[in-house]
N, C-alpha and C positions, 0 to 999 in steps of 0.2 A: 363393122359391128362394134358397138359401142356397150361398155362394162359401164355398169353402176357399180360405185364404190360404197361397198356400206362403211357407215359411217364409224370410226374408230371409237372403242373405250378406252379409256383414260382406266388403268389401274389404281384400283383404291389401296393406300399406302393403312397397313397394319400401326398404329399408333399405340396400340397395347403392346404390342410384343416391345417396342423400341423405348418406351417409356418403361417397362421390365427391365430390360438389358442397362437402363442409366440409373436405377435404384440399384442394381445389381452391382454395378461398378464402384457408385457412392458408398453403399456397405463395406465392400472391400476395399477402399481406399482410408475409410475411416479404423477398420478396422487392422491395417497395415502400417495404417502410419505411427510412428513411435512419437509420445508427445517430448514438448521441448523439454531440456533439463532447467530447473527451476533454476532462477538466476538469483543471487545473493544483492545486496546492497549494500557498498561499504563508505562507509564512515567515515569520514575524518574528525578526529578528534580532537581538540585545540591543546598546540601546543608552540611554548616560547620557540626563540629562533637558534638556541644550541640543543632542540629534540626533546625538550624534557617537559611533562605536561604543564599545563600553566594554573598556579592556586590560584582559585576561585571565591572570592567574597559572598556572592551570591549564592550559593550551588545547593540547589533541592537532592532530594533524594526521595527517588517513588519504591518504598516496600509493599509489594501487597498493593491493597486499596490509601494506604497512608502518605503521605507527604511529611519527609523532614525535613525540616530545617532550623539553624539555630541551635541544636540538642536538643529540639521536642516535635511531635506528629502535634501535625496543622489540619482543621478543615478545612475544604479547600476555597472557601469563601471567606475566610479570616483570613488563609494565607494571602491572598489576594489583594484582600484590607492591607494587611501588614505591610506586604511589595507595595503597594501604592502611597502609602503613609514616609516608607522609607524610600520614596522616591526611586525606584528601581527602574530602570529601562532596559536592563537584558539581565536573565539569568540564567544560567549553567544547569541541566539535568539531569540526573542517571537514574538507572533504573538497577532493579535486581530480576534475578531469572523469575522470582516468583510473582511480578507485576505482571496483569494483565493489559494488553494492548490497549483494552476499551481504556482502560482508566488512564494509560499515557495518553491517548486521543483527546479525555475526556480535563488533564492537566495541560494540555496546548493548546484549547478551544480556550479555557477558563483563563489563563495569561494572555492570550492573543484578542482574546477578546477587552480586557484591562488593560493592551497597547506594549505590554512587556514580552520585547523577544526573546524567545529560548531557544538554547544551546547545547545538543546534545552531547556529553560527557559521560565516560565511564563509570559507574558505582564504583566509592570506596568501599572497600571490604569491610 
């Protein structure tokens, strides 16, 4: 005697549930993980060869929106003028807490772009 075999199904795989359970994991792993601790960037600052910093001829100063140099605030397209007049090819920068980043951005786009490299340095007080 001879058996027919009926012929087998093939189990249809659930692709919602398991597509659930990897959004479900994704949440909890973003929601578990602790972000990194922000990493600082430090600076060197120029200095001679017995430690002590090095005076500067050149050396801006960004308060605020303003640029000084010389004893007077510069706009920053005269100062420009003037660096390029006095043949300048690198100068020294610093900044004070109260400068805003755009306007350092916006003082190394405006020298780099006139071929004069600058050099980050401390604000005199």
């Amino acid at each position: 005697m001879r058996l027919e075999r009926t012929p087998r199904r093939r189990a249809a795989l659930a692709l919602t549930a398991l597509v659930d359970v990897v959004f479900i994991l994704l949440f909890f792993f973003m929601l578990a993980a602790r972000p990194a601790p922000a990493q600082l960037l430090e600076l060197q600052l120029a200095q001679s060869a017995d430690g002590t910093a090095t005076p500067a001829p050149r050396t801006l100063v960004l308060r605020g929106a303003q640029v000084r140099w010389s004893g007077r605030d510069w706009p920053l397209v005269e100062l420009v003028a003037q660096l390029r007049a006095a043949k300048a090819t690198s100068v020294e920068l610093g900044a004070d807490p109260e400068a805003a980043l755009q306007d350092l951005l916006r003082v190394f786009d405006a020298l780099g772009a006139a071929g004069i490299r600058v050099q980050i340095v401390s604000a005199p007080a």
